[in-house]
Chimera marker file (.cmm) of the C-alpha trace (Angstrom):
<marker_set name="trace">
<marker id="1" x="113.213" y="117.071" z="75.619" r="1" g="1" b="0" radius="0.5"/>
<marker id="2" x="110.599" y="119.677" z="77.306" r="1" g="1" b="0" radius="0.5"/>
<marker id="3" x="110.702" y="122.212" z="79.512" r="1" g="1" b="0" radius="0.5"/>
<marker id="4" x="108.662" y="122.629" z="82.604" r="1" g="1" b="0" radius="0.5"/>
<marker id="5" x="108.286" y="126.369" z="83.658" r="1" g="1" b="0" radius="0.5"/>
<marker id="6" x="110.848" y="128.501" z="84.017" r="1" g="1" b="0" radius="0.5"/>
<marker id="7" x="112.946" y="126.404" z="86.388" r="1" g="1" b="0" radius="0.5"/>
<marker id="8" x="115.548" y="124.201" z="84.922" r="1" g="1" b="0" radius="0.5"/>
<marker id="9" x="113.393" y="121.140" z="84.899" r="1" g="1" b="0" radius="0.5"/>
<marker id="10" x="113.798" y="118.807" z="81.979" r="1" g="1" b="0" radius="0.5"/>
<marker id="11" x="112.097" y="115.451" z="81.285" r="1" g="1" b="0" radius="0.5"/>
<marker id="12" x="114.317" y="113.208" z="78.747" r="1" g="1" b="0" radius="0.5"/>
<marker id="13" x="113.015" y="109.402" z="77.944" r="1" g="1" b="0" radius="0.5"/>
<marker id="14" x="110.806" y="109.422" z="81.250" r="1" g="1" b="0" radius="0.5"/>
<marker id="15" x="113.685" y="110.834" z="83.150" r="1" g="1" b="0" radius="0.5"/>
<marker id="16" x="114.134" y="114.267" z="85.219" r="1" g="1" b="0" radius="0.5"/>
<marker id="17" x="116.862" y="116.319" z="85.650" r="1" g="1" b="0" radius="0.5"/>
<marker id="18" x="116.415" y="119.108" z="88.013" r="1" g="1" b="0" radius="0.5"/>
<marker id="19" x="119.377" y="121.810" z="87.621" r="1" g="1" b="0" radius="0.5"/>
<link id1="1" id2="2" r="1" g="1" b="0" radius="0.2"/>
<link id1="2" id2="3" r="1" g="1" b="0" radius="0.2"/>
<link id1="3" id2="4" r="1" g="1" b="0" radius="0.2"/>
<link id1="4" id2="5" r="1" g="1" b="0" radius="0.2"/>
<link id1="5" id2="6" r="1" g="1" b="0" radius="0.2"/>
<link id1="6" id2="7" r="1" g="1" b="0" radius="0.2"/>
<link id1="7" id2="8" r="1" g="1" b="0" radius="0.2"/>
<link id1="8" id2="9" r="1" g="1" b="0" radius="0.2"/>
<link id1="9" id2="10" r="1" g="1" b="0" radius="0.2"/>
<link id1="10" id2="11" r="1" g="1" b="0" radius="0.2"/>
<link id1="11" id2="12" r="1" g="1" b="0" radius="0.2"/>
<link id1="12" id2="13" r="1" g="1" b="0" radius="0.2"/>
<link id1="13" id2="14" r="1" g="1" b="0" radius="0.2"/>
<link id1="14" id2="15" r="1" g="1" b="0" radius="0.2"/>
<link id1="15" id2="16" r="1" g="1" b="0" radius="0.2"/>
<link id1="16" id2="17" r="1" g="1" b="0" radius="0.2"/>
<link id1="17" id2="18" r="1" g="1" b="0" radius="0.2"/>
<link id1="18" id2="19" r="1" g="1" b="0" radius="0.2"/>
</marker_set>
């Protein structure tokens, strides 16, 4: 899991979740 920025973007397994 990795976090993009300070927005609640998260890549998991090639798949984003933006919350």
């Amino acid at each position: 899991m990795k976090h993009f920025g300070q927005s609640s973007a998260i890549c998991d397994s090639g798949k984003f979740l933006i919350i």
